[in-house]
C-alpha positions in Angstrom: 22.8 157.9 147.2 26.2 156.8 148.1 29.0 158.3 146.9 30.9 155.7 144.3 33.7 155.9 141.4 33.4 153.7 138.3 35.8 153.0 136.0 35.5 152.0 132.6 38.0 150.7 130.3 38.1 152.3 127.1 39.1 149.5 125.2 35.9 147.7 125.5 33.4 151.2 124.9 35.4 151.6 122.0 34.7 147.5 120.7 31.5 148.6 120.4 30.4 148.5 124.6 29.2 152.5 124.1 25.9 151.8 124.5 26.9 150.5 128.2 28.9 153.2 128.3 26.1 155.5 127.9 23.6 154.4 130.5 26.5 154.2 133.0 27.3 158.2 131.9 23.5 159.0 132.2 23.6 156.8 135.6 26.2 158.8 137.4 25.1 162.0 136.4 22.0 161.4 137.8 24.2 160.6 141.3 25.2 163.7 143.4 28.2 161.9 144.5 28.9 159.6 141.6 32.2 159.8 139.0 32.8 157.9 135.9 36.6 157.6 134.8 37.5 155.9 131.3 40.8 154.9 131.3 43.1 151.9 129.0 42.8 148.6 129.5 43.8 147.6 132.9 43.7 144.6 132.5 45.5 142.0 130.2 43.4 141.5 127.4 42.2 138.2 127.8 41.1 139.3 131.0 39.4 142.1 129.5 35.5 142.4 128.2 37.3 143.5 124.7 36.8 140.0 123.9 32.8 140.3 123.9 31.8 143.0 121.7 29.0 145.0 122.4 30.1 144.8 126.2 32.3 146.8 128.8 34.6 146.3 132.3 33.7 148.0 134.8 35.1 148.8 138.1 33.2 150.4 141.1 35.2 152.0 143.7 32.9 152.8 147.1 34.4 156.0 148.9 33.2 159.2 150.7 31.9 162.7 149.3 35.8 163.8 149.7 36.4 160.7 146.9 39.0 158.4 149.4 37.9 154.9 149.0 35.3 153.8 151.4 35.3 149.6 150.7 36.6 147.3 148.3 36.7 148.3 144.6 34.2 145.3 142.6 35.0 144.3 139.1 31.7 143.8 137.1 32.2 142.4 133.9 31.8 142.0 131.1 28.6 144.2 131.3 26.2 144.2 127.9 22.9 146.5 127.3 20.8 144.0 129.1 22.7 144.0 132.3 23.5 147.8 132.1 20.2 148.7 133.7 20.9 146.4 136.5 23.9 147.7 137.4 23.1 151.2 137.4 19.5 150.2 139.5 22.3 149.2 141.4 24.9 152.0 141.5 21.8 154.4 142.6 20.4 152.3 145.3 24.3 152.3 146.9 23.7 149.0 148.6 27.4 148.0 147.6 26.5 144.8 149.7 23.4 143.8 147.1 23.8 140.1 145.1 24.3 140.7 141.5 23.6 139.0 138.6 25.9 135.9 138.7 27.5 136.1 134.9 28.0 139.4 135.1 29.3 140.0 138.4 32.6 138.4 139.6 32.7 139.0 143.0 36.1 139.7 142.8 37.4 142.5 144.9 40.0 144.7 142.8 42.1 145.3 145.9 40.8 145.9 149.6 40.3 149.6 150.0 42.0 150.7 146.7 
C-alpha cells in the first residue's frame, strides 16, 4: 500500500456523512501508511458535501512514509455509503492514477503537490 493522507471535513460527518466517515477510519487503519485528518469546512459551503446529507468531502493527499506530499491532493466528493467502499478499494490498492466513479469524483486536483 501507498502511503496517503485523507482529509475529511467535519462539517459534513457531522450532517449525518458518519457512516462514510467510518469505513474511511476502518480503511486507513487497515493501511500501514495511511492517516485520516478531520478538520472544518475548507471549503465554502456551497462547495461543500454539507449540502447532501448522509455524505462527506474528502481529500486524498499522495505522499511518502516520512508524510511530505508525493502528487497532487484529489478532491472526492461528495462521497455517500454506496461510493464509500469504492473509494477505500481504492485508497488500499494506491493506484492514485485509477478512474473513479464519475459523480463522485471531480478530478479536480486541490493544488499540485500540496
Amino acid at each position: 500500500m501507498k502511503p496517503y493522507t485523507v482529509v475529511v471535513c467535519g462539517a459534513c460527518a457531522s450532517d449525518g456523512g458518519s457512516a462514510a466517515l467510518d469505513a474511511l477510519r476502518a480503511a486507513v487503519r487497515r493501511s500501514r501508511h495511511g492517516m485520516l485528518i478531520t478538520t472544518g469546512c475548507p471549503w465554502e459551503r456551497h462547495a461543500c458535501a454539507g449540502s447532501a446529507p448522509g455524505r462527506v468531502t474528502v481529500v486524498v493527499q499522495p505522499c511518502d512514509v516520512d508524510r511530505r506530499p508525493d502528487g497532487p491532493a484529489r478532491r472526492l466528493g461528495p462521497v455517500g455509503s454506496g461510493d464509500v467502499l469504492a473509494v477505500c478499494r481504492w485508497l488500499e490498492r494506491g493506484d492514485w492514477d485509477a478512474p473513479l466513479h464519475v459523480w463522485w469524483d471531480a478530478r479536480r486536483h486541490v493544488g499540485s503537490h500540496n
